[in-house]
LOTI-293672 format. One line per 4 residues: their letters; for each residue x negated, y, z of C-alpha. Coordinates in Angstrom, 1 decimal. Layout:
% residues N
A> X,Y,Z; ... $
END
This chain:
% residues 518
XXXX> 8.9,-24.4,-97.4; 10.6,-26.5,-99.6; 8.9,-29.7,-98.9; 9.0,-29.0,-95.3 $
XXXX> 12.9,-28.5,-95.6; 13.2,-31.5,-97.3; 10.6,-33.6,-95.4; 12.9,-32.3,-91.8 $
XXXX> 16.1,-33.1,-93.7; 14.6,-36.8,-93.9; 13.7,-37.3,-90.7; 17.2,-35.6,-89.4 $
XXXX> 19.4,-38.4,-91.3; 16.6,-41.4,-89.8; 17.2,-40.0,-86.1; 21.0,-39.8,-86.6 $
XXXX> 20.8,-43.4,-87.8; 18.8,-44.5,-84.3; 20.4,-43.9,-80.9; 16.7,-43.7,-79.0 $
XXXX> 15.5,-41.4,-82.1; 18.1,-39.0,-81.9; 17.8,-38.9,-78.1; 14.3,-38.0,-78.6 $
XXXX> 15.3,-35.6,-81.4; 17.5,-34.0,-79.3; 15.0,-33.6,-76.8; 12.2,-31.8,-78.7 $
XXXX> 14.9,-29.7,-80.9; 15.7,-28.3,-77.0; 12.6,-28.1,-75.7; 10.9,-26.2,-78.7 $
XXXX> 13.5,-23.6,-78.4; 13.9,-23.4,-74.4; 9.8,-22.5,-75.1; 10.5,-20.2,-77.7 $
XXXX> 13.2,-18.2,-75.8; 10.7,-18.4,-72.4; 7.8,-16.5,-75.0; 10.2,-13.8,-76.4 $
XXXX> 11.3,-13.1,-72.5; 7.7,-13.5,-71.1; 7.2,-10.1,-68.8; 4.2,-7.4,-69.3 $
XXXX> 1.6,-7.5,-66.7; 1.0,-4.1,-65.0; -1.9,-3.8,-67.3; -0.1,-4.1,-70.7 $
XXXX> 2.3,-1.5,-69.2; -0.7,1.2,-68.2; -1.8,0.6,-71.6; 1.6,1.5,-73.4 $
XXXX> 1.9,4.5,-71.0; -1.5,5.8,-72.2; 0.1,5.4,-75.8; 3.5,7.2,-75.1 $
XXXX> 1.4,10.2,-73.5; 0.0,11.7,-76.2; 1.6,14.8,-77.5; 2.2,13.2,-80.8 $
XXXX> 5.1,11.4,-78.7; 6.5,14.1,-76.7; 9.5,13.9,-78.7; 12.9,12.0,-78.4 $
XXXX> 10.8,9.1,-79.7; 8.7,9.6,-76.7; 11.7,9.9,-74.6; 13.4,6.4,-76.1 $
XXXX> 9.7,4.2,-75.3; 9.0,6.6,-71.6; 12.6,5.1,-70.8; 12.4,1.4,-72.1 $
XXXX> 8.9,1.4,-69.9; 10.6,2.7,-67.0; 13.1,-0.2,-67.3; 10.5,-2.9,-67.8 $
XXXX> 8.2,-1.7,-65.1; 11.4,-1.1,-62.6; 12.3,-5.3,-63.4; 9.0,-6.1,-62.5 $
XXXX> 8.8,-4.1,-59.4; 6.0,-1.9,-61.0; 6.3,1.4,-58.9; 3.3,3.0,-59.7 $
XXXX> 4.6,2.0,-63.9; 7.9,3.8,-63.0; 6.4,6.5,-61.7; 4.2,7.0,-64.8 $
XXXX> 7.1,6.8,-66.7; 9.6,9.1,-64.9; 7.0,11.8,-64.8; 6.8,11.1,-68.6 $
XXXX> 10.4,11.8,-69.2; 10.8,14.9,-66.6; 7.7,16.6,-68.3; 8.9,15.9,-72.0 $
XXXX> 12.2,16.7,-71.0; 11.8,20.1,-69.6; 9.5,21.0,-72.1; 12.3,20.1,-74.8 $
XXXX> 14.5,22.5,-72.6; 16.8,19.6,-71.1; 16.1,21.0,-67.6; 19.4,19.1,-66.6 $
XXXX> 17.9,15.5,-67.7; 14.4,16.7,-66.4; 16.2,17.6,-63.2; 17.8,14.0,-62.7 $
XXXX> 14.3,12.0,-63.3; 12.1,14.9,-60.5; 14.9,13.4,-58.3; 14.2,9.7,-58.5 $
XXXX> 10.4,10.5,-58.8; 9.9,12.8,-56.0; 12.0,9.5,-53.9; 9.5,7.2,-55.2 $
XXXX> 6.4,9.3,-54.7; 7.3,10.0,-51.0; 7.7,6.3,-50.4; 4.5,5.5,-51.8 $
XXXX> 2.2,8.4,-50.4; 1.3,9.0,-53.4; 0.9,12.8,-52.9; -0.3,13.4,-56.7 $
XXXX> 2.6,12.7,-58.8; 4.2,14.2,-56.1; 3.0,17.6,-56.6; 3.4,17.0,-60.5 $
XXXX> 6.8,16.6,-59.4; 6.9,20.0,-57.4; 5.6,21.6,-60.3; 8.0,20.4,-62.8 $
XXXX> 10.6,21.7,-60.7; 9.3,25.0,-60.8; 8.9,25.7,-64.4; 12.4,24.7,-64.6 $
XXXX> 13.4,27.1,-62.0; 11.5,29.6,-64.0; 13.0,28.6,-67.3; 16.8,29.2,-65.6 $
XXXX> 15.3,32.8,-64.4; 15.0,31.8,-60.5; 11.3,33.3,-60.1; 12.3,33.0,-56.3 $
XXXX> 12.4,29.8,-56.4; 10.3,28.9,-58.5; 7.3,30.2,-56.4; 9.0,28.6,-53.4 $
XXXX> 8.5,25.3,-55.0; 5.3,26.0,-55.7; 3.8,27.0,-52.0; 5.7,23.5,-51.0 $
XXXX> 3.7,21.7,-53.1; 0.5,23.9,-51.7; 1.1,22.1,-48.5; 0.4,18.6,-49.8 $
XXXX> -3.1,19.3,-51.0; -4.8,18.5,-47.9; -3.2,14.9,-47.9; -5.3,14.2,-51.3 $
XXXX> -8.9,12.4,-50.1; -10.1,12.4,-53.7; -11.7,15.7,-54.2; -11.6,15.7,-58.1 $
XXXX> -7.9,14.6,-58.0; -7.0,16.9,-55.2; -8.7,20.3,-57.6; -6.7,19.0,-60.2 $
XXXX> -3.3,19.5,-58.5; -4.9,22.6,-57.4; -4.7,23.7,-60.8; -2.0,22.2,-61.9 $
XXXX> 0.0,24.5,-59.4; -2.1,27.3,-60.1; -1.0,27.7,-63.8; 2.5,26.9,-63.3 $
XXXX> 2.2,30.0,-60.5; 0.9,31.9,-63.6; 3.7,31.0,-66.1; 5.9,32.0,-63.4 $
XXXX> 4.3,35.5,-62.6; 4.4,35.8,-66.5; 7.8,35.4,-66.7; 8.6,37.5,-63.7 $
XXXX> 6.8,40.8,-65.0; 7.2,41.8,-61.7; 6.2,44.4,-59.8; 4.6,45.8,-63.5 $
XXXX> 2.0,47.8,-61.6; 0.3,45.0,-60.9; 1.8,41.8,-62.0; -1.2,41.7,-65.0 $
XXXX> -4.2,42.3,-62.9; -2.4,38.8,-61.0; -2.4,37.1,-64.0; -5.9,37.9,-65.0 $
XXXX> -6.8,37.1,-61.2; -5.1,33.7,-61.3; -6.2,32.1,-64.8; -10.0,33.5,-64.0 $
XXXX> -9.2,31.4,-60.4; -8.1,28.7,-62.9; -11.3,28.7,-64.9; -13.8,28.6,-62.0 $
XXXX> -12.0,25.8,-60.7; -11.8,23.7,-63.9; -16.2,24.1,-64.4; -15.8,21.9,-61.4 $
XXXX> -13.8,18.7,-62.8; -16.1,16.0,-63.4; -14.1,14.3,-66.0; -14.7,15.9,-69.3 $
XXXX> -11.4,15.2,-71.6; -9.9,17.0,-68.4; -12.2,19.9,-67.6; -11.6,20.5,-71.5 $
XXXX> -8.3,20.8,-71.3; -7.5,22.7,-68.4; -10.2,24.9,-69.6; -8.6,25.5,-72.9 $
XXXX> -5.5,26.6,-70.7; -7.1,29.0,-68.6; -9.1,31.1,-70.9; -5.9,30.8,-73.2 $
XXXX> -4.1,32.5,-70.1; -7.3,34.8,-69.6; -7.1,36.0,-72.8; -3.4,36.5,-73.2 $
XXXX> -3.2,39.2,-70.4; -6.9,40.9,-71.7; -5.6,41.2,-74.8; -2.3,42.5,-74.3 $
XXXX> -4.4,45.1,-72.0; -6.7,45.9,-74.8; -9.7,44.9,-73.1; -10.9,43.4,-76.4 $
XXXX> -14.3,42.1,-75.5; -13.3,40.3,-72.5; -10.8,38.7,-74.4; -13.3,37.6,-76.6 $
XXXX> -15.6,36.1,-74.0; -12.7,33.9,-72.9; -11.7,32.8,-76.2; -15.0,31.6,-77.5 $
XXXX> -14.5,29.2,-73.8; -11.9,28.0,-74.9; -13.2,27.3,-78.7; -16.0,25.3,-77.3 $
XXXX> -12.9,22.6,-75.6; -11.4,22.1,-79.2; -14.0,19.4,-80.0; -13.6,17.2,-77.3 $
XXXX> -9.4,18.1,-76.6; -8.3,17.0,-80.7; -6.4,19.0,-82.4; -2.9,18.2,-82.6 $
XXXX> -2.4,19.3,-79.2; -0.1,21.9,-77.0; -2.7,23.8,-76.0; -4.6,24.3,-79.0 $
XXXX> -1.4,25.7,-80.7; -1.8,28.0,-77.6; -5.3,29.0,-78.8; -5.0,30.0,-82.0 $
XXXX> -1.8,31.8,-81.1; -3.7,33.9,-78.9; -6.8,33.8,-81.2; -4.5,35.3,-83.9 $
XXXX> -3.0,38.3,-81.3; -6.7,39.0,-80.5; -7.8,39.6,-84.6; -4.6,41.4,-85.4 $
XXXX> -6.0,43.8,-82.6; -9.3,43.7,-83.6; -8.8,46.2,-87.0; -11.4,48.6,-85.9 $
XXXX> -14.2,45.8,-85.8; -12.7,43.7,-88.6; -11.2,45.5,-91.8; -9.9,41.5,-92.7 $
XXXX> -8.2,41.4,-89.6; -4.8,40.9,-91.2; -5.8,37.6,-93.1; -8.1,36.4,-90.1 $
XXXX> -5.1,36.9,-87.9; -2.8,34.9,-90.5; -5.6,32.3,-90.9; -5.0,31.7,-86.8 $
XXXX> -1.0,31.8,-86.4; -0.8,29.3,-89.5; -3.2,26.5,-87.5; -0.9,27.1,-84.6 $
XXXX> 2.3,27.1,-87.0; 0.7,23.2,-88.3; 0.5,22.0,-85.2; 3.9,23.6,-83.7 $
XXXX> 5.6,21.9,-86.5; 3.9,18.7,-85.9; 4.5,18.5,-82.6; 8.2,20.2,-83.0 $
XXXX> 7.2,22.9,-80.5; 9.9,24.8,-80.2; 9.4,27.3,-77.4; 6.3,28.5,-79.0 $
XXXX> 7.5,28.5,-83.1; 10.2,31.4,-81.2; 7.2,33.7,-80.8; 5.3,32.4,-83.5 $
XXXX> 7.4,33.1,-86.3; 8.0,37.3,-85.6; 4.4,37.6,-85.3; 4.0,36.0,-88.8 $
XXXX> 6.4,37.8,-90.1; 4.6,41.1,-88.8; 1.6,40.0,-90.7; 3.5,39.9,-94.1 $
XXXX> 5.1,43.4,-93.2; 1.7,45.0,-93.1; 0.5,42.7,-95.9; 3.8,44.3,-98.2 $
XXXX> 4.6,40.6,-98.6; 8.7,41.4,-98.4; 9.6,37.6,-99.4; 7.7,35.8,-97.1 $
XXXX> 8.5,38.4,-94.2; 11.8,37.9,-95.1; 11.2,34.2,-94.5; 9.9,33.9,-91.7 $
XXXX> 12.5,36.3,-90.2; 15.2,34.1,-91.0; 13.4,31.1,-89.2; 13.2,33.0,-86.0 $
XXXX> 17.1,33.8,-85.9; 17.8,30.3,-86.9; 15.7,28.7,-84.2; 16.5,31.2,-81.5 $
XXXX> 20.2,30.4,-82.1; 19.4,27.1,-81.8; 17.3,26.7,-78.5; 19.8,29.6,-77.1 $
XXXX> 22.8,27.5,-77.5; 20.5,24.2,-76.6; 19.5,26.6,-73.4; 22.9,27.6,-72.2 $
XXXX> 24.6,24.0,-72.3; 21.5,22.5,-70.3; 21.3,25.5,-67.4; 25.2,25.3,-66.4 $
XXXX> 24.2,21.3,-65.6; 20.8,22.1,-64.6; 22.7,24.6,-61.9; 25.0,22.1,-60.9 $
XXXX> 22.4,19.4,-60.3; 19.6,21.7,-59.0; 21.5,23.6,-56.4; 23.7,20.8,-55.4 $
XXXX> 20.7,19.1,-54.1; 19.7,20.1,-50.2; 16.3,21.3,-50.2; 13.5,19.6,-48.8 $
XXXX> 12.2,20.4,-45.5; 9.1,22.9,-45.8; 7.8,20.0,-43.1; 5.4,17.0,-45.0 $
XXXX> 7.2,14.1,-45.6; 5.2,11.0,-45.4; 6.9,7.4,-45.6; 7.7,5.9,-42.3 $
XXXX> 8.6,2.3,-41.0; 12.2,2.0,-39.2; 10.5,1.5,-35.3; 8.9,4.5,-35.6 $
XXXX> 11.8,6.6,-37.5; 13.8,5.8,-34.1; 11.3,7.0,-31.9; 10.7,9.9,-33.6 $
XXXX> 14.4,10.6,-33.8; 14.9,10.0,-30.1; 12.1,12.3,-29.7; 13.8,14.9,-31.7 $
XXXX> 16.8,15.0,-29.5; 15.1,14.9,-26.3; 13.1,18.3,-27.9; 16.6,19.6,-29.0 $
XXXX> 17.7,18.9,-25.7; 15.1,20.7,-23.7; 14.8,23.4,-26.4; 18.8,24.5,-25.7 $
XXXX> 18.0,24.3,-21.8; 15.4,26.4,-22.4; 17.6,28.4,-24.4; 20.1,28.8,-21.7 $
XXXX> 17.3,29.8,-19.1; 16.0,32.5,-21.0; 19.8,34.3,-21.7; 20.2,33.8,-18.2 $
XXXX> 16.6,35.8,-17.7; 17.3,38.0,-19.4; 20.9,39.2,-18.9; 19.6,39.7,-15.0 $
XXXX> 16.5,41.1,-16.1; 17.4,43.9,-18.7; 15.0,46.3,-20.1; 14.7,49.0,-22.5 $
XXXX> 11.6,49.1,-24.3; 10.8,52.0,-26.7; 9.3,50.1,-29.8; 10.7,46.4,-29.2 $
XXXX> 11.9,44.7,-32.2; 15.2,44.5,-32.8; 16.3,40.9,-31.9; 17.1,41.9,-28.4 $
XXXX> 19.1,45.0,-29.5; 23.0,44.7,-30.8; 23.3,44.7,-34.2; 25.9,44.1,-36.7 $
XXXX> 25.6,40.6,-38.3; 25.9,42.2,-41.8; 22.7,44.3,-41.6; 20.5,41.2,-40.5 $
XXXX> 19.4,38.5,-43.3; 17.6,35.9,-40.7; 16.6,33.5,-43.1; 15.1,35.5,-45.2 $
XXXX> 13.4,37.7,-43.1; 11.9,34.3,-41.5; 10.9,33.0,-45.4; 9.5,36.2,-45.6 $
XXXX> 7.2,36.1,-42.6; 6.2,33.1,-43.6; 5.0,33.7,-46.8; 2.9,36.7,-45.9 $
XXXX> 0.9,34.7,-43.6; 0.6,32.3,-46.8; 0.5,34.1,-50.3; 0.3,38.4,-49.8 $
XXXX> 0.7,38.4,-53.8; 4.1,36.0,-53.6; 5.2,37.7,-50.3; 5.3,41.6,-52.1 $
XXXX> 7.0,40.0,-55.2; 9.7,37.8,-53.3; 10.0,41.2,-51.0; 10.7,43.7,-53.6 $
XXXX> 13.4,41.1,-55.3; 15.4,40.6,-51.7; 15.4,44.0,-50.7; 15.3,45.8,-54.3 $
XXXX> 16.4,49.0,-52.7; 14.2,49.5,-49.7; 11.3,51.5,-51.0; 13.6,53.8,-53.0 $
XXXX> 15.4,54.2,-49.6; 12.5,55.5,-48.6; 11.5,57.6,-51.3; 15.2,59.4,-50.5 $
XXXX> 14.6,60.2,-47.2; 10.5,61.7,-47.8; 9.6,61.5,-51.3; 6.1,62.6,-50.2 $
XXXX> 5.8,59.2,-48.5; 2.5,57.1,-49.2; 2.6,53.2,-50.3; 0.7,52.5,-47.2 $
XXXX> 3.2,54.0,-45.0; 6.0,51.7,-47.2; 3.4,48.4,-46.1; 3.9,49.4,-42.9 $
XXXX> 7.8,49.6,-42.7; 8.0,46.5,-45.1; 6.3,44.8,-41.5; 8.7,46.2,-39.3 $
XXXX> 11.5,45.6,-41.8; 10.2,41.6,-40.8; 10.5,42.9,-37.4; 6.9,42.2,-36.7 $
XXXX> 5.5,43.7,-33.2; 2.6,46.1,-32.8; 0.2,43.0,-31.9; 1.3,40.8,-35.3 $
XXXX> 0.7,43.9,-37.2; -2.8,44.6,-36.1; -3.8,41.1,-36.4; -2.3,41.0,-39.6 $
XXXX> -4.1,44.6,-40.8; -6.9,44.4,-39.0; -6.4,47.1,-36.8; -6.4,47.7,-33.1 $
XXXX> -3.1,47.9,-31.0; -3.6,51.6,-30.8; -4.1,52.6,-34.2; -1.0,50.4,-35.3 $
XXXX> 1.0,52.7,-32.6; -0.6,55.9,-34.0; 0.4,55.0,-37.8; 4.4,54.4,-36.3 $
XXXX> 4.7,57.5,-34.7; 3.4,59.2,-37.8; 5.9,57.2,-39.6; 8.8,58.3,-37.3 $
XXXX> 7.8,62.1,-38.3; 8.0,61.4,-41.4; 11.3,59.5,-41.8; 12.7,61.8,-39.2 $
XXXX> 13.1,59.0,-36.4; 14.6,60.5,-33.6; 13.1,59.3,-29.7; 16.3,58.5,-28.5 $
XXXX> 16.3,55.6,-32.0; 14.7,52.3,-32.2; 12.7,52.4,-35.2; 12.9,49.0,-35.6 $
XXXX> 16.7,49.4,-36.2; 16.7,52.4,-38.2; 14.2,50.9,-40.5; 16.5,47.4,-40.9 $
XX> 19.4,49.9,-42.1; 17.9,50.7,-44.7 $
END
């Protein structure tokens, strides 16, 4: 270095001595360094950045680390006009985002992706989307919606060609549905025997992936879902036949990975239970949570350390290890006062961003040139136009032609506004034409009171004969009903005027309006 110096020093003082030297100089001082700066600002190819995305999608980044690269390759692919690279990204951020808990910050990157997705067709990453919205409507308690969200994103399916990719969003929203029926615990009749329903749905499904890294893994998830509800139902050997699914995916999925903390979480709940068959089961179960404690502290898993931790600690209590109970009992309080305070900043902006936002039409929404968004809105109006006339025509209709009909729904009868929630009743419908599970679930948590209603005026009142006035409750007519039940028009009939006995209808009533009273 020294020489060099020296040797550059040299030639410096001869060129400052010569005008046509130090032009020259001058010249390759600037044009070294123009080419120097041109190299440091060169941009990535598309390629480069698929190749860092694949890097910052591991779960070993899905950390603020994670956060600081998904961001920077957001950027760089947004300067380049990448979109398919910012859409890798943004999903990147929403999903480690609301799996940190910052549903807010999640909330403002579904926005821009869902924008971007719908622009591109790119149906995929926009169900991904759908179902990231979800689990943060689930995280802030709104099961409703959540669900909602959810049979949206059902409704894109069928605008996937690739069969492999469309079973994988299949999936996808299949497990977030069961998260979301976990969460709700609701109606507890029956809300496990869904769960066991929808991750063995799950499974079947994920045999048919072709890819193997992703059959593994969404494998690993639903027998890890299987087993949860088996084994919290003590149906031991069932459990068992789902786990050991799940343990053959561990080879090919890695080890430091979300859902293999999962596993042995759940593999450590099933040999706790298992004391009859295993007098070790304490230490076996022990063996299991502290794999899944390894990981979850690798990975800074948070949501599942909260459940971890009590369990270990129940361990210790049985094992008459006070000082490590102890311990483990003061890690739970610390970390749930810490998520809990983390959790209440982020869902008063996650409620202000989330419910500010007008919702999507249930309609698909598929990218359009400007020609043909004029025709279809001139189309639009001339339908809204002919709709009202038609409108008109029929009020006209029927204020000459008035009728009284003994069972007609009440739409045509004089209600107060009060008694009548139209939108729901029309959500409602809808859903149980779409999802019967969803539709009793959403049902039970709009109208919380109705069946106890019931219950007041006949206690001897059978479920069936509840079905039956949740349909008119929609204000369904005798035809929907038997379509719907599979009956004939005169049965349905027969099964109302049993139902007017029993609730003490009077002739003179419409049961239609009774029944939306209560």
């Amino acid at each position: 270095m020294k020489i060099f110096y020296s040797d550059f020093k040299s030639y410096y003082y001869y060129c400052s001595h010569n005008i046509s030297y130090n032009k020259i100089f001058i010249a390759f001082v600037l044009f070294f360094f123009s080419g120097k700066i041109c190299s440091q600002e060169k941009t990535l190819t598309r390629k480069e950045i698929d190749s860092i995305y694949k890097v910052i999608s591991t779960d070993e980044l899905f950390n603020k680390e994670g956060i600081a690269r998904a961001t920077e390759l957001y950027y760089i692919a947004k300067e380049v006009g990448y979109k398919e690279g910012q859409i890798k990204a943004l999903y990147r951020l929403a999903e480690v985002e609301s799996g940190m808990l910052n549903s807010s910050r999640a909330t403002d990157h579904i926005i821009t992706l869902k924008s971007l997705t719908l622009a591109l067709g790119d149906y995929e990453n926009y169900i991904k989307a759908l179902c990231l919205e979800s689990k943060n409507f689930y995280t802030e308690k709104n099961y409703t919606q959540s669900l909602k969200t959810l049979n949206q994103a059902k409704k894109y399916l069928p605008e996937i060609e690739n069969v492999e990719v469309r079973r994988k969003a299949k999936i996808d929203i299949d497990i977030y549905k069961w998260f979301t029926i976990e969460s709700l615990k609701f109606p507890k009749a029956s809300y496990k025997d869904s769960l066991i329903a929808t991750s063995e749905k799950i499974c079947k499904e994920a045999f048919l992936l072709k890819d193997e890294n992703l059959r593994a893994k969404r494998l690993l998830f639903s027998s890890t879902m299987a087993a949860t509800t088996l084994i919290e139902m003590g149906r031991q050997s069932e459990a068992q036949k789902y786990l050991k699914i799940g343990e053959k995916q561990l080879k090919i999925t890695g080890i430091n990975k979300y859902p293999v903390a999962d596993y042995y979480k759940v593999k450590g709940d099933y040999e706790y239970r298992n004391k009859e068959k295993n007098k070790n089961y304490l230490d076996s179960a022990l063996s299991n949570y502290n794999k899944s404690l390894k990981i979850c502290n690798l990975l800074e898993y948070g949501g599942l350390l909260k459940t971890l931790y009590p369990k270990i600690a129940k361990v210790y209590a049985n094992k008459n290890d006070l000082e490590k109970e102890l311990l483990f009992q003061k890690k739970e309080i610390a970390l749930k006062d810490s998520l809990d305070n983390q959790s209440a900043i982020e869902q008063n902006e996650f409620k202000k961003k989330a419910y500010s936002i007008k919702p999507q039409s249930e309609e698909l929404v598929k990218p359009v040139n400007k020609i043909l968004f004029y025709v279809i809105v001139i189309l639009l109006a001339l339908v809204g136009i002919s709709a009202f006339i038609f409108k008109k025509y029929l009020s006209q209709r029927k204020h000459n032609n008035q009728q009284a009909i003994e069972e007609k729904p009440f739409e045509n009868e004089t209600m107060p506004k009060d008694k009548i929630d139209v939108s729901s009743i029309k959500e409602l419908t809808s859903l149980l034409y779409e999802d019967a599970n969803a539709f009793h679930l959403i049902f039970n948590e709009t109208y919380p009171d109705f069946k106890n209603n019931l219950l007041k005026i006949n206690p001897a009142i059978k479920p069936s004969d509840v079905e039956f006035c949740t349909l008119i409750k929609l204000n369904l007519e005798t035809k929907e009903i038997a379509v719907l039940k599979k009956m004939t028009v005169g049965a349905v009939e027969a099964k109302k005027y049993r139902i007017r006995q029993k609730l003490n209808i009077s002739r003179e009533q419409n049961m239609y309006i009774f029944i939306s009273n209560i």
